[in-house]
C-alpha positions as CSV (number, residue, x, y, z in Angstrom):
1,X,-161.4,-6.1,-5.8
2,X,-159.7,-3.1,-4.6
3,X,-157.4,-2.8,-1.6
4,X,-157.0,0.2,0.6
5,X,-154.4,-1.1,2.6
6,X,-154.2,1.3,5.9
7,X,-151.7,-0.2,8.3
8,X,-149.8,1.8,11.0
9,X,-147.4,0.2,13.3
10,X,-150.4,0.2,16.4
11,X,-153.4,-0.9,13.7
12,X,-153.0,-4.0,11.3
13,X,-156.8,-4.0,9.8
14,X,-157.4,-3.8,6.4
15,X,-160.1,-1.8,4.8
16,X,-161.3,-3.4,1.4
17,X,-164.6,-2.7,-1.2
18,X,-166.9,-6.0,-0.7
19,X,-168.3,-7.7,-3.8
20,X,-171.0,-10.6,-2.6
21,X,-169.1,-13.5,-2.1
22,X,-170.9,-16.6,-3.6
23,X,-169.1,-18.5,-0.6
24,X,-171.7,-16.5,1.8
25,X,-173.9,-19.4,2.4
26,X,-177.6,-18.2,4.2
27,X,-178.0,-19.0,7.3
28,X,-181.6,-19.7,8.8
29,X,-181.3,-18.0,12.4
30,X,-182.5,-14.7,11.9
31,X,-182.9,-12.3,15.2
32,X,-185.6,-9.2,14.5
33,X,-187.9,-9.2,11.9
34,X,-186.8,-8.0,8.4
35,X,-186.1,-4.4,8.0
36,X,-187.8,-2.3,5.1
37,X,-184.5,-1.4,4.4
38,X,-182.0,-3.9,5.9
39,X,-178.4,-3.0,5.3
40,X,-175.0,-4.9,4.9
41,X,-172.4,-4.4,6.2
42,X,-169.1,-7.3,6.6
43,X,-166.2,-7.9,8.6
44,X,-163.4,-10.5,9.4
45,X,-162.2,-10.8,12.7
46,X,-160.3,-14.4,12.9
47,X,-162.7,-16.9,13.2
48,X,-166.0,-16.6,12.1
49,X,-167.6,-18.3,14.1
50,X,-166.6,-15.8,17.0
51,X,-167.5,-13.0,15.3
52,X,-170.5,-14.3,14.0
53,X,-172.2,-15.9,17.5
54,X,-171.5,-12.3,19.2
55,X,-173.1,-10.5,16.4
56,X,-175.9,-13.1,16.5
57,X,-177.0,-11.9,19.8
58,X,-177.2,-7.8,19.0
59,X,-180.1,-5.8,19.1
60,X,-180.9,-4.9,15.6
61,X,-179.3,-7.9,14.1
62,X,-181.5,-9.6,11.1
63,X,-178.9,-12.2,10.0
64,X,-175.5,-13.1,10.3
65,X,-173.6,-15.2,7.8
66,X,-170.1,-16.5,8.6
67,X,-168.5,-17.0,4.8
68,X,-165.1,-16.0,3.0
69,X,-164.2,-12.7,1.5
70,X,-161.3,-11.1,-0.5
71,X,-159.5,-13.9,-1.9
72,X,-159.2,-14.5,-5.6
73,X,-161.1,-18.3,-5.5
74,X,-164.7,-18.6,-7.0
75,X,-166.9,-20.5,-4.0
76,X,-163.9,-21.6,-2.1
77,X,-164.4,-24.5,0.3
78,X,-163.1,-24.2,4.2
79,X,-160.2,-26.7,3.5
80,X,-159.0,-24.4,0.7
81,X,-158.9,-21.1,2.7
82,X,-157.5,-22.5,5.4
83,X,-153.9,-23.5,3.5
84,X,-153.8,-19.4,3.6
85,X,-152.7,-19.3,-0.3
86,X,-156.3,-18.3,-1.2
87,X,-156.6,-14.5,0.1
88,X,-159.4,-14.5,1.6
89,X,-160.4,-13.8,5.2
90,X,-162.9,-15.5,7.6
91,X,-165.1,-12.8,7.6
92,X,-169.5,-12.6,8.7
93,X,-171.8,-10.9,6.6
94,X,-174.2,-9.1,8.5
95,X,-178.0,-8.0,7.4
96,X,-179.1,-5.2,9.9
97,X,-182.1,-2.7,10.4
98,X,-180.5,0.4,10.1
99,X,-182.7,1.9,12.1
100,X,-182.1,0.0,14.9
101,X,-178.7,0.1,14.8
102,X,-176.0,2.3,12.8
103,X,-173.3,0.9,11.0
104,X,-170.8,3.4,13.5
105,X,-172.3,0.7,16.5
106,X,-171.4,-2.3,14.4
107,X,-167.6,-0.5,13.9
108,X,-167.8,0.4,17.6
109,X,-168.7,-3.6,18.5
110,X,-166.3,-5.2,16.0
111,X,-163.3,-2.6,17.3
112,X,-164.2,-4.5,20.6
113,X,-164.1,-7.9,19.2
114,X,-160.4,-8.0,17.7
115,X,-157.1,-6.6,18.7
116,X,-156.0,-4.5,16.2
117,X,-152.2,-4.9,17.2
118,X,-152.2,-8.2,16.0
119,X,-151.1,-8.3,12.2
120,X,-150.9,-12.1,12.3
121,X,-153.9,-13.1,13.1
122,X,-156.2,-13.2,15.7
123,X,-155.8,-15.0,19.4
124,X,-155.2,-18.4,18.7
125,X,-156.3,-18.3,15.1
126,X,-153.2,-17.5,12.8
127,X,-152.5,-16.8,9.6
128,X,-153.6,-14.6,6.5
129,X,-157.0,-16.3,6.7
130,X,-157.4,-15.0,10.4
131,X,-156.7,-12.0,10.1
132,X,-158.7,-8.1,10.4
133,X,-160.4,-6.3,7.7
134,X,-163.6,-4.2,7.0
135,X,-165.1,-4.7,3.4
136,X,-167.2,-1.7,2.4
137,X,-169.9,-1.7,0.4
138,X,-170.6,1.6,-0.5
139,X,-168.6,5.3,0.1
140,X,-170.0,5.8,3.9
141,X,-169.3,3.0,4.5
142,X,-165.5,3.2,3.6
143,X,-165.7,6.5,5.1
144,X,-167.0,5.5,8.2
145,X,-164.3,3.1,8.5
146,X,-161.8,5.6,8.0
147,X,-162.9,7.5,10.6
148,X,-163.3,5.0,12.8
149,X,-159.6,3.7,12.2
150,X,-158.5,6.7,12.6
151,X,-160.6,7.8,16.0
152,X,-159.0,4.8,17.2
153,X,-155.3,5.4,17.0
154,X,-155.2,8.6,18.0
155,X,-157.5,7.8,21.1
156,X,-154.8,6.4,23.1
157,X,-156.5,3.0,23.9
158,X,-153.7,0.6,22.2
């Protein structure tokens, strides 16, 4: 997996390519029908299961999946990644109806959901495990992110 590590001292979130992690276990709550073309997109924000119970509730949203992603460990177990030695994140994989809602409103909503000044982790949750990163799966995507970073530190917000 490749790493496009974009740090500045205001903005510790890493931007990453996304394989499908096998540790991505379905989940059976889904919240709008199924999309023609439903599109994925993932993110780690600390825990998962605070990212994943505020993404659970957004218009547009067809499944969320709270799993593991970057690390170097085939199918690793919670008690593994949470020694930190694994590299992966806590991240949610989220199936959405793109046109319902964009993939620049799910940046917008995770932006909102971490602090990006935080390099250690995320609240209470810390560690390597905890902390921020967008996995793209496609060249928008990673684009988009970019952007998005980028919009971010130079708005003045942080």
């Amino acid at each position: 997996m490749k790493y496009i590590i974009l740090t500045t001292l205001l903005l510790s979130v890493l931007i990453s390519s996304c394989t499908v992690n096998k540790s991505f276990a379905r989940d059976e709550k889904a919240r709008t029908e199924p999309a023609e073309n439903p599109e994925t997109a993932t993110f780690a924000g600390g825990c998962f299961w605070c990212m994943e119970a505020f993404f659970q509730e957004t218009e547009g949203i067809i499944e969320v999946v709270s799993g593991y992603a970057g690390g170097d460990k085939e199918n690793p177990t919670y008690q593994d990644v949470l020694t930190g030695t694994t590299g992966h994140h806590e991240a949610v994989q989220i199936v959405y109806d793109p046109l319902k809602i964009s993939y620049e409103e799910l940046l917008d909503f995770f932006w909102k959901q971490i602090d990006p000044t935080d390099a250690k982790g995320q609240f209470v949750d810390r560690g390597s495990q905890y902390t921020t990163a967008i996995f793209y799966h496609n060249d928008t995507q990673k684009k988009l992110a970019e952007k998005s970073k980028k919009e971010l530190e130079e708005s003045g917000r942080l």
